[in-house]
N, C-alpha and C positions, 0 to 999 in steps of 0.2 A: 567462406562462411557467410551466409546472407541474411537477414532481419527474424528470419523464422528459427534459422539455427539458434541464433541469439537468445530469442523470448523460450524455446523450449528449455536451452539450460538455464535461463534463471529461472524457470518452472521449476525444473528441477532440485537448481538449490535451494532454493526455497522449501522445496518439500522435503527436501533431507533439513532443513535448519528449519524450524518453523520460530523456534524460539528468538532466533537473531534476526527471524523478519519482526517479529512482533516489536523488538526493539528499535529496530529500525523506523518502522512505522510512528512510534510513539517518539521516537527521537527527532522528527522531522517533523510532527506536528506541533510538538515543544518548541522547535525552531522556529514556525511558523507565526505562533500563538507569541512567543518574545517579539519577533521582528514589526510587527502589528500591535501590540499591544495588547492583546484579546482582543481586538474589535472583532474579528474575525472566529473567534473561538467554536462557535458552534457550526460553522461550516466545516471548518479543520475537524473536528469530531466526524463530521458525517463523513466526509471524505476518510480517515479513517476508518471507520467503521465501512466502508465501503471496499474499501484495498482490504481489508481483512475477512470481508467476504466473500471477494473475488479468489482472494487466496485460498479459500477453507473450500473449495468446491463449487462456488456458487458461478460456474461456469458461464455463465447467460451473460451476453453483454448488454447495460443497460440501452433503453429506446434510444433512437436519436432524435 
């Protein structure tokens, strides 16, 4: 099983579970956001908001 196989099933899971990514997500930004202190908070959001619209379809990877 090689890198590819990998990312398509967690595409997968992901789309059969949208709901345990969304926690996931929010779970690890919560993580993020204590471990820092908020300094960081409004990054953590964008990021966030970022995986969550990578997830929902927004296929396009951003520029480099």
């Amino acid at each position: 099983m090689g890198l590819g196989d990998i990312v398509n099933k967690a595409k997968d899971l992901a789309a059969d579970h949208p709901d345990k990514v969304e926690q996931g997500v929010d779970k690890a930004g919560d993580a993020v956001d204590q471990r820092t202190g908020g300094q960081h908070a409004e990054q953590v959001d964008k990021a966030q908001d970022a995986v969550r619209d990578r997830l929902a379809g927004g296929g396009q990877q951003p520029p480099a």
